[in-house]
C-alpha positions in Angstrom: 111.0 106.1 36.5 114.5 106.5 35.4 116.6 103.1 34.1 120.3 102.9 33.8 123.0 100.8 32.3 125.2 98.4 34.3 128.6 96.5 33.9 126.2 93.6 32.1 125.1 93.7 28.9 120.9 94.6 28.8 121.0 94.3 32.6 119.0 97.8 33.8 118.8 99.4 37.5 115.2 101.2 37.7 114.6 104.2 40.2 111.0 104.0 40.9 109.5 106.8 42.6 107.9 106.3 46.4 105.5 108.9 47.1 104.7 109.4 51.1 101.3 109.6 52.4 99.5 109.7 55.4 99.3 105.8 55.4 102.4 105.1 54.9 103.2 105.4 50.7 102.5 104.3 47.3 104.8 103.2 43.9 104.0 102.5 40.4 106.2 99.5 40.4 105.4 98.8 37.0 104.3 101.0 34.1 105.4 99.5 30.9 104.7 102.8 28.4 107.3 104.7 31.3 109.7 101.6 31.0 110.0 101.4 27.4 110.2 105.6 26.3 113.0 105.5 29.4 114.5 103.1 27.9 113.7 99.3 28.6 113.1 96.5 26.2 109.0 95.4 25.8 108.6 93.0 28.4 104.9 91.5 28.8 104.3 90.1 32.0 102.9 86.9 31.9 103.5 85.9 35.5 103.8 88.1 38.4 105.4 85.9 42.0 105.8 87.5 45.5 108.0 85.9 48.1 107.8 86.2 51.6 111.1 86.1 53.9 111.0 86.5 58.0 114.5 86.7 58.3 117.5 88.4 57.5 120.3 86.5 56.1 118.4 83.9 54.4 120.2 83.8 50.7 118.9 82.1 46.9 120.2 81.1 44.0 122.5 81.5 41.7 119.3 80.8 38.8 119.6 81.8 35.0 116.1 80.7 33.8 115.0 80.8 30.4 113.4 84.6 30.2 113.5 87.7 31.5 112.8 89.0 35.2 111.7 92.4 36.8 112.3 92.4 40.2 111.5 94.7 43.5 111.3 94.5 46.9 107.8 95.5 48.2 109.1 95.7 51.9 112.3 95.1 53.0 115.8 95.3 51.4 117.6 92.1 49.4 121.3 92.2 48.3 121.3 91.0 44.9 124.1 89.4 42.7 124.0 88.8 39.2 126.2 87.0 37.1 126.1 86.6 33.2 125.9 83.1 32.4 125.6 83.4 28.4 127.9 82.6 26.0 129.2 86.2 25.4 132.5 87.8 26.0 130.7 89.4 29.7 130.2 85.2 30.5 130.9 85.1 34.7 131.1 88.7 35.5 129.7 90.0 38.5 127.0 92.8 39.6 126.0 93.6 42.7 123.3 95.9 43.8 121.3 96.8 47.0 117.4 97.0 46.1 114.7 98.8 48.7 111.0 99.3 47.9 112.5 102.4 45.4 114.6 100.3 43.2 113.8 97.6 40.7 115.9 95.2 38.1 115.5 94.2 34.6 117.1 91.0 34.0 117.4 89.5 30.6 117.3 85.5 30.4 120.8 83.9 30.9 121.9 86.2 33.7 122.1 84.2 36.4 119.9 85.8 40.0 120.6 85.6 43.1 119.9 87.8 46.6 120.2 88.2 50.1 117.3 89.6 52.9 119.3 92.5 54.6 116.6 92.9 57.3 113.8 90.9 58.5 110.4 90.9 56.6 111.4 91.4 53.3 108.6 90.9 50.1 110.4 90.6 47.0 108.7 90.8 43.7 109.2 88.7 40.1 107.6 89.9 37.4 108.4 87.1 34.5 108.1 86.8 30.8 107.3 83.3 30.1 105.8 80.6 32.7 108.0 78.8 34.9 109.6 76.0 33.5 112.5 73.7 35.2 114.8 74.7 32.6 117.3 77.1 34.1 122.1 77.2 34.5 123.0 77.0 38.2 125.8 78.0 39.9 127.5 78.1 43.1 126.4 80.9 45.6 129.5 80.7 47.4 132.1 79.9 44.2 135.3 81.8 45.4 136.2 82.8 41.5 133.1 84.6 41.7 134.2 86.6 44.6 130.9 87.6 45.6 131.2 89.5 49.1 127.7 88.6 50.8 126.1 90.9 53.6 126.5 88.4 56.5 129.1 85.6 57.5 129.0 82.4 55.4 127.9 80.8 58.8 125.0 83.8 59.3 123.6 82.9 55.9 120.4 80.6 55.5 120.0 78.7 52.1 118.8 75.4 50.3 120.7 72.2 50.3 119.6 72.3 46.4 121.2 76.0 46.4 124.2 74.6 48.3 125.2 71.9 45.3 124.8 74.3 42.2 128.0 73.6 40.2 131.0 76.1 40.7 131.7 78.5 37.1 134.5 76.5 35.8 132.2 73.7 36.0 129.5 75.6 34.2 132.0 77.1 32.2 133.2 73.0 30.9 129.4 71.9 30.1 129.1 75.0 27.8 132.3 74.9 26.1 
């Protein structure tokens, strides 16, 4: 396992290793002695969620819940878009990464999640820090300031009417100030 910096502040890329085999291939997803001497804050698990997607296209969030996410694609590949949603000088920049069943994400709470199926079939993985609550900053998936450039046409993409009415950043940005 090797982890790596990004643009936001505690926000880590993982390389997990995928090791072939005759029935197809194995990962450690999660080790958390390997995490922590390469480099990742302790993170205990108290929630592990799987979600299934059939399509490609189909698009969630913006979400900045109240603690800290691990997530991987089992199957499949997600484009995923983080922005930072805490009240630091990094507040509404924007990450974008590409994740396959050899990549995972640390994100710490306040960093707003989002992500996009690239193919059909897709099993993502959330491993959580604290139990859900409905607690959670929201924000426009399509807010032009953010300047988020999404895999697929707006009119290709498949998302919540919830999803749809998250605020824009400026308005986020108002409520916080």
């Amino acid at each position: 396992m090797k982890v790596h910096q990004t643009g936001i502040p505690g926000v880590l890329r993982i390389e997990l290793e995928v090791q072939p085999n005759d029935d197809g291939w194995f990962k450690e997803s999660f080790h958390a002695g390997k995490l922590a001497a390469a480099g990742m804050p302790r993170f205990d698990v108290v929630q592990h969620n799987v979600l299934s997607l059939a399509e490609a296209g189909i698009i969630r969030g913006i979400h900045a819940e109240p603690w800290d996410k691990y997530l991987s694609p089992s199957a499949g590949r997600v484009f995923v878009a983080l922005v930072d949603l805490r009240d630091i000088e990094t507040f509404g920049q924007v990450a974008t990464f590409e994740l396959g069943p050899s990549q995972a994400l640390y994100v710490p709470r306040g960093v707003g999640n989002s992500f996009c199926t690239l193919v059909p079939h897709t099993t993502y993985n959330f491993l959580v820090n604290e139990h859900w609550s409905p607690e959670r900053i929201t924000v426009d998936l399509l807010d032009p300031e953010l300047g988020i450039d999404w895999p697929f046409p707006r009119e290709q993409l498949s998302y919540t009417e919830r999803d749809a009415a998250n605020p824009s950043l400026a308005d986020v940005r108002k409520q916080r100030a």
